[in-house]
FIPA-542195 format. One record per residue: residue in one letter; residue number from 1; x, y, z of N, C-alpha, C in turn. Coordinates in nm, 2 decimals. Example, Ala and Ser with C-alpha at 12.3 -4.5 7.8 and 13.67 -1.06 7.14 Angstrom:
! FIPA-542195
ATOM res   n   n.xx   n.yy   n.zz  ca.xx  ca.yy  ca.zz   c.xx   c.yy   c.zz
ATOM   A   1   1.32  -0.57   0.78   1.23  -0.45   0.78   1.32  -0.33   0.78
ATOM   S   2   1.28  -0.22   0.71   1.37  -0.11   0.71   1.29   0.00   0.79
//
This chain:
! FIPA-542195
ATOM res   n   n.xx   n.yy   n.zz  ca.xx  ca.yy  ca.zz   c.xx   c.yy   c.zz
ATOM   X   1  -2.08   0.28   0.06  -2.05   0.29  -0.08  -1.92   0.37  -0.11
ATOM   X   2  -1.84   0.29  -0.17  -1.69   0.36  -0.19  -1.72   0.41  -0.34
ATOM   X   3  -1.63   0.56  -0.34  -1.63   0.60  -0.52  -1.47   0.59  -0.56
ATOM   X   4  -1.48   0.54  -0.64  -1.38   0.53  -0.72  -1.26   0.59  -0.86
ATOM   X   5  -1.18   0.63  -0.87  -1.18   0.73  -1.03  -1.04   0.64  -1.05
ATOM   X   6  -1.09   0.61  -1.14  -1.01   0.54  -1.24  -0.95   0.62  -1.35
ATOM   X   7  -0.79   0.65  -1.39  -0.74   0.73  -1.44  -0.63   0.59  -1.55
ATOM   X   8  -0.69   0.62  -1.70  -0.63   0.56  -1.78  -0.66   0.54  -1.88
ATOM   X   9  -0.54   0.60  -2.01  -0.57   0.65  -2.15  -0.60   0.51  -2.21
ATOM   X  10  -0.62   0.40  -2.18  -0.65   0.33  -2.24  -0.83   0.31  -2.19
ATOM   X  11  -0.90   0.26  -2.32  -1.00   0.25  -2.34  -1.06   0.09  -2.25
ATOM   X  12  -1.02   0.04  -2.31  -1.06  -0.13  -2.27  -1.00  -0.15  -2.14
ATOM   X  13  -0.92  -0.08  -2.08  -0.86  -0.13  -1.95  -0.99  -0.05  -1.85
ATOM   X  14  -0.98   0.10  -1.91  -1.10   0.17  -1.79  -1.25   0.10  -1.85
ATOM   X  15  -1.27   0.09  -2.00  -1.40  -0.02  -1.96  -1.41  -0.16  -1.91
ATOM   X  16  -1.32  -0.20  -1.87  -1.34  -0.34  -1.78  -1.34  -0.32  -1.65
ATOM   X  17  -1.27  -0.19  -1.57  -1.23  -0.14  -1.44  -1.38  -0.12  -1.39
ATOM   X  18  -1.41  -0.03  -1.49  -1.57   0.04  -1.45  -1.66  -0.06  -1.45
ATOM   X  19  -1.66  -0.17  -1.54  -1.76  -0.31  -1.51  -1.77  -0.33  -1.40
ATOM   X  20  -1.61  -0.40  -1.35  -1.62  -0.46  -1.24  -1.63  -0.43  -1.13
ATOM   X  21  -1.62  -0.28  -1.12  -1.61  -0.23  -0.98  -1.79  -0.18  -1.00
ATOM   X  22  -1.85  -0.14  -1.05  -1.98  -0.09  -1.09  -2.08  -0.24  -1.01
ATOM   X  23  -2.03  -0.35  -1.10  -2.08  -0.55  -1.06  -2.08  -0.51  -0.93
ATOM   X  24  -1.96  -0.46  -0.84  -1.92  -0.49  -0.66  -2.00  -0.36  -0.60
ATOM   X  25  -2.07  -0.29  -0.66  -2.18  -0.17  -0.59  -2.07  -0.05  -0.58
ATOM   X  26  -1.94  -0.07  -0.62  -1.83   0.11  -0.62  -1.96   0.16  -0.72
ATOM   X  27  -1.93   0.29  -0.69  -1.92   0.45  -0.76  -1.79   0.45  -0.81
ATOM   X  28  -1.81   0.46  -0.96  -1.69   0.50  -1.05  -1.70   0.58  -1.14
ATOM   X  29  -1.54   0.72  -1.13  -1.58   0.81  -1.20  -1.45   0.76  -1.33
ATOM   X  30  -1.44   0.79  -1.40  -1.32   0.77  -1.52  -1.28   0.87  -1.58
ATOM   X  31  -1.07   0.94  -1.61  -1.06   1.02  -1.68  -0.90   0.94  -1.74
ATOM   X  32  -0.92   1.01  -1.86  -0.81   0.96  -1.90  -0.65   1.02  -1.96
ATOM   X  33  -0.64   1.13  -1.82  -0.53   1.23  -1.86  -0.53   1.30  -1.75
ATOM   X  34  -0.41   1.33  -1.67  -0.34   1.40  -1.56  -0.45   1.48  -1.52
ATOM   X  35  -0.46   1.58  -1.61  -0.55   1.71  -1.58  -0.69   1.69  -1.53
ATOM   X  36  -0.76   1.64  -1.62  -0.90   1.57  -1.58  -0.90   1.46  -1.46
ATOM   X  37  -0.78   1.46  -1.46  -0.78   1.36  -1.31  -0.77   1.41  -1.15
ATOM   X  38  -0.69   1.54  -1.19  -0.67   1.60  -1.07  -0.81   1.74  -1.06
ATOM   X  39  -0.90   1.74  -1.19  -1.01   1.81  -1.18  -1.12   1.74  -1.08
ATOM   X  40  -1.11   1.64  -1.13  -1.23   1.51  -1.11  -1.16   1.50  -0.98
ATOM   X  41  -1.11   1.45  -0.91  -1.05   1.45  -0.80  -1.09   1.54  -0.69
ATOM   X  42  -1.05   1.68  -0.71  -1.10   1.75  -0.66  -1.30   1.81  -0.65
ATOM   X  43  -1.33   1.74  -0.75  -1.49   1.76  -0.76  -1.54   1.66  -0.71
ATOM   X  44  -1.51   1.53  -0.69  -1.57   1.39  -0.66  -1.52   1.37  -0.59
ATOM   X  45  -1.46   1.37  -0.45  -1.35   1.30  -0.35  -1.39   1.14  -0.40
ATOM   X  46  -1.32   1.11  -0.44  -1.31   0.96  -0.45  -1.23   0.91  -0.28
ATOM   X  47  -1.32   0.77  -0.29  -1.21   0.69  -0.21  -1.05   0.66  -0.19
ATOM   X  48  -1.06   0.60  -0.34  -0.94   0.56  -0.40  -0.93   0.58  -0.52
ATOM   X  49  -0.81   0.59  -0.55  -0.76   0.65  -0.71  -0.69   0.54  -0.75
ATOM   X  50  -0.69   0.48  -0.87  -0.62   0.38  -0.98  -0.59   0.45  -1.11
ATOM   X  51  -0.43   0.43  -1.08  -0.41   0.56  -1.15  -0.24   0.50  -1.26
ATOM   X  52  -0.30   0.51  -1.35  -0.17   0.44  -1.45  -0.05   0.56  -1.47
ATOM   X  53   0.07   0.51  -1.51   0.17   0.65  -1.49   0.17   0.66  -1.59
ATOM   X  54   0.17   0.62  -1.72   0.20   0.65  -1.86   0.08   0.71  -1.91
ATOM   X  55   0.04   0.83  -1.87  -0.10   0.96  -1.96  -0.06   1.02  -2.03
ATOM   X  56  -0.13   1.08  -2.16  -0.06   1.12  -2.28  -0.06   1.29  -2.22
ATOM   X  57  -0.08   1.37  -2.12  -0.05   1.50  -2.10   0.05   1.52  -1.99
ATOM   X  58   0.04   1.45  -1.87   0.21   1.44  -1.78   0.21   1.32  -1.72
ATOM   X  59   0.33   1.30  -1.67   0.35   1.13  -1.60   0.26   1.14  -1.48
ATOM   X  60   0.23   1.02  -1.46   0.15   0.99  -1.31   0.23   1.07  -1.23
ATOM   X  61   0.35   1.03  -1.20   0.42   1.05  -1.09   0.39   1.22  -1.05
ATOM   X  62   0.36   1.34  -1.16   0.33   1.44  -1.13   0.20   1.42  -1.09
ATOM   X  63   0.10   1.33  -1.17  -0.03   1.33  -1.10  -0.05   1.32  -0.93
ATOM   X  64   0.03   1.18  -0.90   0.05   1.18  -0.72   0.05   1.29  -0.66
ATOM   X  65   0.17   1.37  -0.72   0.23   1.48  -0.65   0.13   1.61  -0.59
ATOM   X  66   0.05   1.64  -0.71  -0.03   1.71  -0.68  -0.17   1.69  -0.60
ATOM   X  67  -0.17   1.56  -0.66  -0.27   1.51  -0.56  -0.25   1.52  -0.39
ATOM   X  68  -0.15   1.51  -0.38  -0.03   1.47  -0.25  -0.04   1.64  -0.16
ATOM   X  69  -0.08   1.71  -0.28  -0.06   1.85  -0.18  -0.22   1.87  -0.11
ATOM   X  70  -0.31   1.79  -0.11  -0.40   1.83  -0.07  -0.47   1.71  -0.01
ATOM   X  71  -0.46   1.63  -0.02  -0.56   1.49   0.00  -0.46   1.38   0.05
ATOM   X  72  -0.52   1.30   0.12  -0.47   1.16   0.18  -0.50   1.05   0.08
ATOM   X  73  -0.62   1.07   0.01  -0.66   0.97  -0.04  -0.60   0.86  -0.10
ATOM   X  74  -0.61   0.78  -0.03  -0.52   0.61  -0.15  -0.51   0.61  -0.30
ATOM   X  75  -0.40   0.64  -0.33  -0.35   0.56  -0.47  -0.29   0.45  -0.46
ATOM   X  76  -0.35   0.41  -0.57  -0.28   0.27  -0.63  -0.27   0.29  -0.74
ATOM   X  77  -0.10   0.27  -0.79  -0.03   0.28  -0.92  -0.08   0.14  -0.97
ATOM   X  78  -0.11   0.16  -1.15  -0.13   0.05  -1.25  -0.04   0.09  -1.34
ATOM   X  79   0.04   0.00  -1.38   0.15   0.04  -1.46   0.23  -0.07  -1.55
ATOM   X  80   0.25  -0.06  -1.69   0.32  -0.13  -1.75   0.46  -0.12  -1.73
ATOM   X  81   0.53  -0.04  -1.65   0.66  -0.03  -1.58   0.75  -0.10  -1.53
ATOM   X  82   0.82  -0.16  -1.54   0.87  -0.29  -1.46   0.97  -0.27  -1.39
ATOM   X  83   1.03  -0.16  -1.38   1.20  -0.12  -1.34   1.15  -0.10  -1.19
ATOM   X  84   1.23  -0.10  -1.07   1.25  -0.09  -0.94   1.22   0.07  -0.91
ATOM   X  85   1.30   0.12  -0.99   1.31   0.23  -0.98   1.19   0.35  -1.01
ATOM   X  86   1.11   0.30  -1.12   1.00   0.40  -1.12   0.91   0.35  -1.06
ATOM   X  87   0.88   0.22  -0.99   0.76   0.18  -0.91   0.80   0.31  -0.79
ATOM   X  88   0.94   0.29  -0.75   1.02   0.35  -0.59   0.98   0.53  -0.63
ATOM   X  89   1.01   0.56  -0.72   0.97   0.71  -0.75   0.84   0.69  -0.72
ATOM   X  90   0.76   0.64  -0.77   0.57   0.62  -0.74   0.52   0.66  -0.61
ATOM   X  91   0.61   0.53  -0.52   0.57   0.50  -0.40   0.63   0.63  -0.30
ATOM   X  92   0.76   0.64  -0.36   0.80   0.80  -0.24   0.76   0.89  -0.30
ATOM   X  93   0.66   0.91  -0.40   0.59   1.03  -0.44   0.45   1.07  -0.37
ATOM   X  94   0.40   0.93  -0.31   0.24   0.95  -0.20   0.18   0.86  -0.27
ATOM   X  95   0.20   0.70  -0.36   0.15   0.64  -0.41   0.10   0.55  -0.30
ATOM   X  96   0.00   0.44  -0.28   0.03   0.34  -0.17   0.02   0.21  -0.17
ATOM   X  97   0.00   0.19  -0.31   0.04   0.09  -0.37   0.08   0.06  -0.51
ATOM   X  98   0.10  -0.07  -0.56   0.16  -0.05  -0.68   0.14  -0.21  -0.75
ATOM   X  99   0.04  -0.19  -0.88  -0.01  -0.33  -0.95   0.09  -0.28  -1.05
ATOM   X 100   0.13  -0.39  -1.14   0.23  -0.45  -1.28   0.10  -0.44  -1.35
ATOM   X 101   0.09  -0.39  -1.49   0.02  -0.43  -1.61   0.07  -0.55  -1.66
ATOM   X 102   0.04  -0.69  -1.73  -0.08  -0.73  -1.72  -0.15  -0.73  -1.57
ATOM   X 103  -0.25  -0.75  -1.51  -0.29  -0.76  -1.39  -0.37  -0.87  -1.39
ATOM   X 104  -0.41  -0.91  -1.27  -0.49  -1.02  -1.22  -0.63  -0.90  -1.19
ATOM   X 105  -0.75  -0.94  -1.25  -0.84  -0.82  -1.16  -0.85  -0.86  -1.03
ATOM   X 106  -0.91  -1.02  -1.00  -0.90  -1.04  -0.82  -0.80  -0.92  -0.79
ATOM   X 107  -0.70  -0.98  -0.80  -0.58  -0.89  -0.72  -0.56  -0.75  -0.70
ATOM   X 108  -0.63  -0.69  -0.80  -0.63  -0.57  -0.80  -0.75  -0.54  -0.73
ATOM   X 109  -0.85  -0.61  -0.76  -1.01  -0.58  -0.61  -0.95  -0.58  -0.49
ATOM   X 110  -0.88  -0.67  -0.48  -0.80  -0.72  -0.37  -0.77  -0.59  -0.28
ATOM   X 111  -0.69  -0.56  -0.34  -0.57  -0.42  -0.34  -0.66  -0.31  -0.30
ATOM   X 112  -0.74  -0.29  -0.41  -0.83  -0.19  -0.36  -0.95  -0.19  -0.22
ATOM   X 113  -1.01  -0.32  -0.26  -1.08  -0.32  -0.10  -1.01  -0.27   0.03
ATOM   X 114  -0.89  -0.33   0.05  -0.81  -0.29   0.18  -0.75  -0.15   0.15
ATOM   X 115  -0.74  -0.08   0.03  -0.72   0.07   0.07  -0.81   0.15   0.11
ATOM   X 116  -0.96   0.11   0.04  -1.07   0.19   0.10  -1.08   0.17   0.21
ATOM   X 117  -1.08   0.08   0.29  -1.12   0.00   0.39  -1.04   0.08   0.55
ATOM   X 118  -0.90   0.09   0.49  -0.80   0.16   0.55  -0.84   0.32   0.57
ATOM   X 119  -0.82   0.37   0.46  -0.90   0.47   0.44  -1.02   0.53   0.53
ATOM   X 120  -1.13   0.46   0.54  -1.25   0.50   0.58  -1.26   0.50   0.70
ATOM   X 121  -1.30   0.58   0.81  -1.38   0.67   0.92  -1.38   0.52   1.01
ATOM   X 122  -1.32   0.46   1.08  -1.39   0.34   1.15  -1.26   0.20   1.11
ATOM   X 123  -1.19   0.28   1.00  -1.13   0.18   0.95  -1.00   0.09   1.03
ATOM   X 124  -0.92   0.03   0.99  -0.81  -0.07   1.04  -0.72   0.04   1.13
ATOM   X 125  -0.70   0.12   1.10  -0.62   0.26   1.09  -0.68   0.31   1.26
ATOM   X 126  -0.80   0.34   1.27  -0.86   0.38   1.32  -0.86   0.31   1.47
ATOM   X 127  -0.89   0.23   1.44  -0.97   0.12   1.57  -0.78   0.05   1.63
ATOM   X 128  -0.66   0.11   1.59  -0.51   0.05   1.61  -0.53   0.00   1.73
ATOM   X 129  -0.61  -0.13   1.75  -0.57  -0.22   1.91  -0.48  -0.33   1.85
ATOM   X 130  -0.58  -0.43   1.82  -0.52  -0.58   1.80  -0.52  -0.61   1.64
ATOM   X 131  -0.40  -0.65   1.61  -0.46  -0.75   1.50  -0.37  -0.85   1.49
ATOM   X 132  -0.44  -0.96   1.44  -0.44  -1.11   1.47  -0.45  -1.17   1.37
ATOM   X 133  -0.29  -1.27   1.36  -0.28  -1.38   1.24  -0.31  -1.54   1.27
ATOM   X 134  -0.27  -1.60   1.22  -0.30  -1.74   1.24  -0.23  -1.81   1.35
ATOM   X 135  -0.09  -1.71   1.38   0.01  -1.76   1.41   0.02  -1.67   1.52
ATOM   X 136   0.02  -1.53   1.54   0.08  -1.46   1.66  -0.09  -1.32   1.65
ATOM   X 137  -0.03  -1.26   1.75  -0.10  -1.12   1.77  -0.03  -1.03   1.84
ATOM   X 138  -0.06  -0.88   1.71   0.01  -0.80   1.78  -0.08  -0.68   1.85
ATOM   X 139  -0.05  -0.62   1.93  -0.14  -0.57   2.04  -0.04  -0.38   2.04
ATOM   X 140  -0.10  -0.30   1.95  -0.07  -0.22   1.91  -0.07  -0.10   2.03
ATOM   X 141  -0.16  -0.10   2.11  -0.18  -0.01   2.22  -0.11  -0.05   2.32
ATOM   X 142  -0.04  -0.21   2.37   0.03  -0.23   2.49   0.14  -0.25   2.42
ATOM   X 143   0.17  -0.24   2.28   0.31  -0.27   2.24   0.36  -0.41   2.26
ATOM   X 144   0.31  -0.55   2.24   0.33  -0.66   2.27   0.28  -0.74   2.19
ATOM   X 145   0.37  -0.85   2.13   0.31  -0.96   2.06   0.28  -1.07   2.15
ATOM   X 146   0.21  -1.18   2.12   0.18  -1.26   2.18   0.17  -1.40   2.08
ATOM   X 147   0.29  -1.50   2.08   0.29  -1.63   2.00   0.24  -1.75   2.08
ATOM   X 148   0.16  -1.78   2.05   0.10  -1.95   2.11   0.13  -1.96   2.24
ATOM   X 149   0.05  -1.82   2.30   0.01  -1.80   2.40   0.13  -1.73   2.51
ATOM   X 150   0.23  -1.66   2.46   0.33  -1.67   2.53   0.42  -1.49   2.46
ATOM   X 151   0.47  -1.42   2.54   0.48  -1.31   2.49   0.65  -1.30   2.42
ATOM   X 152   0.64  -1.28   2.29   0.73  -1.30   2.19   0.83  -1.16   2.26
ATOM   X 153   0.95  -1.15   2.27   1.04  -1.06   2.30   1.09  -1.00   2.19
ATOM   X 154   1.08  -0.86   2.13   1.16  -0.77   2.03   1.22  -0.66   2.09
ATOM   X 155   1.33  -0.64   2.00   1.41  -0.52   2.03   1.33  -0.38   2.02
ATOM   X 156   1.33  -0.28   2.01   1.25  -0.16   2.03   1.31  -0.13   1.87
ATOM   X 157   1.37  -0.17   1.82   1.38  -0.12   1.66   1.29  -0.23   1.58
ATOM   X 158   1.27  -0.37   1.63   1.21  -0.48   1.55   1.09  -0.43   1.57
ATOM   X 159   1.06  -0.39   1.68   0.88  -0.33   1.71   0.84  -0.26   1.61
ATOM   X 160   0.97  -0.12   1.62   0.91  -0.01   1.54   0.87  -0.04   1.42
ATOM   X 161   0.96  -0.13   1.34   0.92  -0.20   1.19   0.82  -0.27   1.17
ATOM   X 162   0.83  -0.40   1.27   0.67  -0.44   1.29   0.55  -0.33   1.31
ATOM   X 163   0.58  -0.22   1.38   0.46  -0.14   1.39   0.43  -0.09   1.28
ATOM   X 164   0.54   0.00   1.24   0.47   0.10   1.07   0.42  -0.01   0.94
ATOM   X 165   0.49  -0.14   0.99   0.41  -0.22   0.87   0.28  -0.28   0.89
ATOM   X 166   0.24  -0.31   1.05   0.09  -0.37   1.13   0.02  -0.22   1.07
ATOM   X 167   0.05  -0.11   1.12  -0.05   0.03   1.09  -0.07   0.00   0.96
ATOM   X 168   0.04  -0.04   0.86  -0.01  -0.01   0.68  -0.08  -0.18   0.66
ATOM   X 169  -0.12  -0.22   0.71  -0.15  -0.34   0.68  -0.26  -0.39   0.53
ATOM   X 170  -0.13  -0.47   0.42  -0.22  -0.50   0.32  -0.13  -0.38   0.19
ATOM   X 171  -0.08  -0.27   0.29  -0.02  -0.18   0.14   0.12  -0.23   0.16
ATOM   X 172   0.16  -0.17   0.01   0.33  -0.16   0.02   0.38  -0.07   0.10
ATOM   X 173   0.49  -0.09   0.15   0.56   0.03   0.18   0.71   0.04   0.21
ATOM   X 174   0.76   0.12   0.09   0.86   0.13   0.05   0.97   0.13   0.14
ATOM   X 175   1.06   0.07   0.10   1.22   0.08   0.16   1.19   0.22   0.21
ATOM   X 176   1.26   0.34   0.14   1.30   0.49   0.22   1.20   0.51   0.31
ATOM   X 177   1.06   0.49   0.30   0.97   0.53   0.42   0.99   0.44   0.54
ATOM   X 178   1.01   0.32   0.51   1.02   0.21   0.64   1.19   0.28   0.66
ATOM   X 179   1.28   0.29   0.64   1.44   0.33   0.68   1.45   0.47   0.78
ATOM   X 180   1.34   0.58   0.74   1.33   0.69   0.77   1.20   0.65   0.87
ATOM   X 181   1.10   0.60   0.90   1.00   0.56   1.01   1.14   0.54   1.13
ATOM   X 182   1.20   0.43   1.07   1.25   0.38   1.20   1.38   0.41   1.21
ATOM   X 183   1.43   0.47   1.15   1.60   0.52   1.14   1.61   0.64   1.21
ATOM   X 184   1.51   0.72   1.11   1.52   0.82   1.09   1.56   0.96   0.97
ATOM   X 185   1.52   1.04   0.92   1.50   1.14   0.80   1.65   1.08   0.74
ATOM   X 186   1.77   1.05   0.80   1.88   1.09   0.75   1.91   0.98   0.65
ATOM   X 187   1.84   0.86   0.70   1.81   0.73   0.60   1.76   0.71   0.49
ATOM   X 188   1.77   0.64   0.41   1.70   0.60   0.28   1.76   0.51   0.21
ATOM   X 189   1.89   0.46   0.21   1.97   0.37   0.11   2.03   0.24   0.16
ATOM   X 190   1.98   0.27   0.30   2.05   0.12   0.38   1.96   0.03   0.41
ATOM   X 191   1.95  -0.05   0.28   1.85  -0.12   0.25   1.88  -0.30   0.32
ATOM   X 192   2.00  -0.32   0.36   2.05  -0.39   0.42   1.99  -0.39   0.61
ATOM   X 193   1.97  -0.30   0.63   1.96  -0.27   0.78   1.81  -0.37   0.76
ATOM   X 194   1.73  -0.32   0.66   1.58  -0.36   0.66   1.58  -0.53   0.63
ATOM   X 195   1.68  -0.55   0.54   1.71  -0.74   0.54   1.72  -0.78   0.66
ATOM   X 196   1.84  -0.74   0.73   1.85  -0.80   0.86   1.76  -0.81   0.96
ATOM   X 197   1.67  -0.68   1.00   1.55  -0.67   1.08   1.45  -0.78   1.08
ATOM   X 198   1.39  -0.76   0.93   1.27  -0.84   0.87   1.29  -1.00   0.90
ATOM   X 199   1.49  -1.03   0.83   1.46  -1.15   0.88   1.44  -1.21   1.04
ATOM   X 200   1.49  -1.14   1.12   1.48  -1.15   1.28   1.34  -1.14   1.32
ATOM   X 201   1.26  -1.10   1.24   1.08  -1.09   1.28   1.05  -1.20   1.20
ATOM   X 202   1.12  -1.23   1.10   1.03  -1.39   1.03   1.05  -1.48   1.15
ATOM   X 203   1.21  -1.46   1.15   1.21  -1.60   1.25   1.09  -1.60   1.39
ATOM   X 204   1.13  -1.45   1.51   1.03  -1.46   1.57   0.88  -1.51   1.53
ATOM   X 205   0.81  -1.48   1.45   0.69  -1.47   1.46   0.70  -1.54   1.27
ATOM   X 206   0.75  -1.57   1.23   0.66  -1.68   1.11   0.63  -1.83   1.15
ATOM   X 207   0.56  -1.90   1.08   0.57  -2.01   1.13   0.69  -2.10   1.02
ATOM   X 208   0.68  -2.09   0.91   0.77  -2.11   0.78   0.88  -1.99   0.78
ATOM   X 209   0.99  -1.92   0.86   1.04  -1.80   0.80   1.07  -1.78   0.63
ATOM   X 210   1.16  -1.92   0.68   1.19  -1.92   0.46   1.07  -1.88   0.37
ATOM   X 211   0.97  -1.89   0.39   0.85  -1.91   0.34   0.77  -1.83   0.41
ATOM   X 212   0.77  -1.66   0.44   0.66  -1.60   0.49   0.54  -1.58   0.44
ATOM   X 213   0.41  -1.55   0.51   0.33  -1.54   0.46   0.24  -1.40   0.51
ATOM   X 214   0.34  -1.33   0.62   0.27  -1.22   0.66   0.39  -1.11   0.65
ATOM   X 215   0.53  -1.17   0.63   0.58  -1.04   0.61   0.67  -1.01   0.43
ATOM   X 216   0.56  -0.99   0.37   0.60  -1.02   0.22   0.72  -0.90   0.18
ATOM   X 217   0.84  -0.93   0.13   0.90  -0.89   0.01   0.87  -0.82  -0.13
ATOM   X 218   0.88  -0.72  -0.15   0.83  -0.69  -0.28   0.98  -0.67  -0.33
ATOM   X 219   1.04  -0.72  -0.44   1.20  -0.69  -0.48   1.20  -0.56  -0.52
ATOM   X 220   1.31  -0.45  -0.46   1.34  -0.38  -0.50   1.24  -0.23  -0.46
ATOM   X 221   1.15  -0.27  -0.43   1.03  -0.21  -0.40   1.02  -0.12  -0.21
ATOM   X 222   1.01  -0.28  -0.14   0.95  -0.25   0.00   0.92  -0.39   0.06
ATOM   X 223   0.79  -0.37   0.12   0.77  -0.47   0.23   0.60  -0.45   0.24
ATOM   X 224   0.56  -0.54   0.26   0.39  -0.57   0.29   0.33  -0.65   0.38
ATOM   X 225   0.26  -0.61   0.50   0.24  -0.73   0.61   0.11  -0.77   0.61
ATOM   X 226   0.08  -0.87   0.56  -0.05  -0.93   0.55  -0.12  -1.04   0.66
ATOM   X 227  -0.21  -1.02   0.67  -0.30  -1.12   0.79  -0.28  -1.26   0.78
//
């Protein structure tokens, strides 16, 4: 049983949240202001946090932050926000993912299942052996992909990027975090290094590169590796 706290000054958005997640058997707590959010937080360990940035007492982005000094727990930003820039503040704030207002709810169940999931004691995270697409497998513990039967060759920098994105598998993760994983701290703006890379792992290992389906693009944002 995952608990959930839903953080969001709007009314009709946290009463449809709490429906739906209530229908799927979550535990959901609801507050609709920074303060009560990082109370509630601290009193209820939630699973996962869904957490809008525009609250009428301080911006999300402070909410992360403080959250960030004490807990791992998954956020996921909900936000009428559209600019590159305040999603990228979100996400290098300790966010770990990031939905557009209007939303899709699937999508956002979506979102959230694989953070708890990540999250929990047993989880994806946990068990880092194999995981396996339609098309290739990567084999986390011997460092080796394996394409239609036959072992795919990468550079020890294409690995590293394939790795930190196989470990986050399902979340976003931002340009500066993937630049500084695999660059190193002094990185963050050479967002070009990460084009070039990515496309060298489509071609390896997509079956469509033009057309990926496991190493997604978010513009402006980051990168997402899906099963």
């Amino acid at each position: 049983m995952y608990r959930v706290l839903v953080v969001d000054d709007e009314p009709q958005i946290v009463r449809a949240l709490v429906i739906n997640l209530r229908a799927r058997k979550y535990e959901v707590d609801a507050a609709h202001d920074g303060a009560s959010a990082l109370q509630l937080a601290a009193a209820r360990h939630p699973d996962v946090i869904v957490l809008d940035l525009g609250l009428p007492d301080m911006d999300g982005v402070e909410v992360i932050r403080g959250l960030r000094g004490w807990t791992r727990v998954p956020i996921i930003v909900l936000s009428a926000r559209q600019t590159s820039d305040e999603k990228v503040e979100a996400l290098d704030a300790g966010a770990d993912d990031y939905v557009t207002k209007p939303f899709g709810m699937d999508e956002l169940l979506a979102r959230l299942r694989a953070a708890a999931q990540r999250a929990a004691p047993g989880g994806p995270e946990d068990d880092a052996a194999t995981v396996e697409t339609e098309t290739f497998t990567v084999d986390l513990a011997a460092k080796k992909v394996n394409r239609g039967g036959a072992d795919v060759r990468l550079t020890p920098t294409e690995w590293h990027l394939l790795e930190v994105l196989v470990r986050n598998t399902g979340r976003l993760v931002s340009q500066k975090q993937l630049l500084q994983e695999v660059w190193g701290p002094s990185y963050g703006t050479e967002t070009n290094y990460l084009r070039v890379y990515m496309a060298q792992l489509r071609r390896k290992l997509e079956a469509d590169p033009a057309h990926p389906r496991h190493f997604i693009t978010e513009p402006g944002m980051g990168y997402r590796f899906e099963h």
